[in-house]
N, C-alpha and C positions, 0 to 999 in steps of 0.2 A: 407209358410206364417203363416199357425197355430202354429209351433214355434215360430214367432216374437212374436203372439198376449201372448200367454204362457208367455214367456220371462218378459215382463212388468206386465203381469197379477202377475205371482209369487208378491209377497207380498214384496214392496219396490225394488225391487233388481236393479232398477237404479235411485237409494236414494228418497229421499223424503224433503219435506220441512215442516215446525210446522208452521198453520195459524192459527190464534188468532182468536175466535168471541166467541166476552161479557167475561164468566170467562173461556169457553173452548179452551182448545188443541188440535188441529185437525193433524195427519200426514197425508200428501198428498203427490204425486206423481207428482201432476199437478204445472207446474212450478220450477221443478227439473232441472238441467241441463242435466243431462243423459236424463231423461225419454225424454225432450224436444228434445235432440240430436237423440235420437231412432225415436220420430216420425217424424221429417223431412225425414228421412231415409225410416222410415215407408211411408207417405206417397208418394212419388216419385215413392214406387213400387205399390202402389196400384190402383185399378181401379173402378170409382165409379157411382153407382145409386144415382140419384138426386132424392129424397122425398121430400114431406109435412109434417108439422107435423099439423095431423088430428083432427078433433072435440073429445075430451075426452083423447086428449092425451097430454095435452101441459105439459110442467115444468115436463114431467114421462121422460126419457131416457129409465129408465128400461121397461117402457110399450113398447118405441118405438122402442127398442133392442127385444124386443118378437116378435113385429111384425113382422120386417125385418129378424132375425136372430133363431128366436123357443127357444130364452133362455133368461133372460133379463142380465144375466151374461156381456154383451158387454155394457151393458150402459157407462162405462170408457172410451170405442173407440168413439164411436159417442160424448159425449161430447170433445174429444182430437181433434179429428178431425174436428170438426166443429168451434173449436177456443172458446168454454163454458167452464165459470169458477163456473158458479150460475146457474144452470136450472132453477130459478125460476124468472129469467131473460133470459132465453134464452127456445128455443122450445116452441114459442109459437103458437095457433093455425095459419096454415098457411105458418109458416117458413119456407123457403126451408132450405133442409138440404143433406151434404151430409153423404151417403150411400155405405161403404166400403163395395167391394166385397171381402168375404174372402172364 
């Protein structure tokens, strides 16, 4: 399973897409076809803790990637999996969220 997560992790490597906001260029992964094709695939194998997301952590992934996982490196999976395009829209106090075991 830490191969898959590697896999997507590597930098683009099942393409990316350029989102516009204001005069910036943004490459992202989120909303790729591949990358989207790998996590339905991803998630079908995985097996998940249902969390909150706690007082002082809302709009962080990366906070809430340290908590669950001791690295905040995974913030990418928990926003994929939990269907977040905007954290600052999503994970807010309270939220249930899911929580891939890997």
């Amino acid at each position: 399973m830490e191969d898959l997560i590697k896999n997507l992790v590597s930098q683009y490597s099942l393409g990316y897409e350029i989102v516009e906001h204001k005069t910036a260029k943004i490459k992202t992964t989120f909303g790729s076809k591949k990358a989207d094709e790998f996590t339905e695939t991803f998630e079908n194998n995985l097996s998940y803790t249902v969390g909150f997301v706690p007082i002082g952590y809302e709009h962080r992934p990366d906070l809430i990637s340290n908590l669950f996982y001791d690295t905040p490196d995974k913030w990418w999976l928990l926003m994929k999996i939990n269907n977040i395009t905007d954290p600052f829209e999503g994970f807010n106090v309270g939220d249930k969220i899911l929580i891939p075991k890997i």
